[in-house]
Phi, psi and omega in degrees: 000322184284344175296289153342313196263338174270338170301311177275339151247036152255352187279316210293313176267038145267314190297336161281339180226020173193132180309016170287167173268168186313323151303348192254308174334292185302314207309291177292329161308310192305297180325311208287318169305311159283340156289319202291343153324289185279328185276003148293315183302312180313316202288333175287309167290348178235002160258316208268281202314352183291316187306323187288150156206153165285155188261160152249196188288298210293354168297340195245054155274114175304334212268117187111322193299158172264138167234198171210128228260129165238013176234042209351125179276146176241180174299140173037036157250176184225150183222223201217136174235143174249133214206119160278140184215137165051061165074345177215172194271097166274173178215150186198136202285141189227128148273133195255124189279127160092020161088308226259139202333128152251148205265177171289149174085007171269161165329091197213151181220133159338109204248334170194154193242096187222131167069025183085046190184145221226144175240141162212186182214154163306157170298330205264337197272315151340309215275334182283334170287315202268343168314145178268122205277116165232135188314143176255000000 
């Protein structure tokens, strides 16, 4: 495309505005076009394309990220959690698994991701299930 489009305007405005002849014209349209090629093609293999990679499913998996509440989750509400994922920073509307209020700025980790809403629980609540439980 870019060939086509630096070709066909340099064809039109060596032919409207200088007295060159038709073989000399093509010549130079032909030229104007293939650099303008390659250096679009350059710019694309050697700036754009290194930067690509395919995602697979498990790079966008929600379930384990740590967020941070930036929104008050309040009971049986839905509020805003803030999360880095795959290198950048999101944000996705949350609930808290089991009703009760998180307040901002706390901790939280992703326990499942349905319809566009992240169910979650606190960190601190995390640290209290997995502790080994002794009789009193």
């Amino acid at each position: 495309m870019a060939f086509l489009c630096w070709f066909g305007g340099a064809g039109y405005l060596l032919t409207h505005h200088h007295t060159f002849i038709v073989p000399i014209v093509l010549l130079l349209a032909i030229l104007s076009g293939v650099a303008a090629a390659a250096a679009i093609f350059t710019f694309l293999t050697k700036v754009l394309l290194p930067r690509e990679h395919v995602l697979l499913p498990e790079d966008t998996e929600m379930r384990g990220v740590v967020a941070r509440v930036s929104s008050t989750l309040h009971a049986n509400g839905t509020g805003e959690i803030i999360f880095s994922l795959d290198g950048t920073c999101r944000c996705a509307a949350a609930r808290v698994e089991g009703g009760q209020a998180i307040a901002r700025d706390t901790q939280v980790l992703v326990l499942r991701y349905e319809r566009g809403i992240a169910w979650v629980r606190p960190w601190t609540d995390l640290d209290d299930i997995d502790a080994p439980h002794t009789p009193t």
